[in-house]
N, C-alpha and C positions, 0 to 999 in steps of 0.2 A: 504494500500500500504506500507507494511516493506520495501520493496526495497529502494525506494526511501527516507525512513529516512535512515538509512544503509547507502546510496550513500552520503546524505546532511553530517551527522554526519559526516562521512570520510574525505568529501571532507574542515568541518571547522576545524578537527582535523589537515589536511594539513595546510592550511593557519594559525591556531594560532601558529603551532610550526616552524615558519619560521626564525624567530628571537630569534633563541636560543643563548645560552653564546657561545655553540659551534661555533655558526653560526658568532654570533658578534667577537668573537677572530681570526676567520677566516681570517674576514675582516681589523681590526687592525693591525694582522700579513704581509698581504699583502702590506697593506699603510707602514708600517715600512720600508718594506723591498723597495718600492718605495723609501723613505726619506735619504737610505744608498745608492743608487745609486749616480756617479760620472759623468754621464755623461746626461744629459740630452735632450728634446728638443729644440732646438733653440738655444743651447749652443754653447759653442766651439766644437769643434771635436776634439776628441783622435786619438791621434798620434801612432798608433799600427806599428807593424814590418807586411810587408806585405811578403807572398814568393808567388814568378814569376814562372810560369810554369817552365821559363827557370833557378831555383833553384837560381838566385837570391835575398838575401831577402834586401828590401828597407823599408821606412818609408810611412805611406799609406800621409801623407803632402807633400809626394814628389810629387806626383802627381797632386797636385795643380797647375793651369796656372795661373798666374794674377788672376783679379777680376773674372773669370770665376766660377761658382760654380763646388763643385766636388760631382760628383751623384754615390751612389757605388750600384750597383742593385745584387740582391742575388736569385738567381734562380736554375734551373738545366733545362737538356736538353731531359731527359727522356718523 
């Protein structure tokens, strides 16, 4: 049965090169780039310029009522 060494051989060639430098830099690169981010979860909120349909631009903290939490949901209507 060739096939089936053929298939095996392949398929441990897949899995030892999983963790290459390429692959590990990848990874590294990503977390960095996680570590340079300002704004987090659980953080404070960023205080951005909001603009109103009605071409008003506001601070998106304005928006905040009291202890009420502010939920900003991002979608489309399509």
């Amino acid at each position: 049965m060739p096939g089936w060494t053929n298939l095996v051989n392949e398929l441990y060639c897949r899995q030892a090169t999983l963790y290459t430098w390429r692959f590990l830099r990848s990874v590294l690169r990503s977390r960095v780039i996680d570590l340079r981010k300002t704004v987090h979860a659980g953080g404070p909120a960023y205080d951005a310029d909001v603009v109103g349909v009605d071409g008003v631009t506001r601070r998106l903290l304005d928006f905040e009522r009291g202890s009420r939490p502010l939920v900003l949901v991002f979608g489309s209507c399509t």
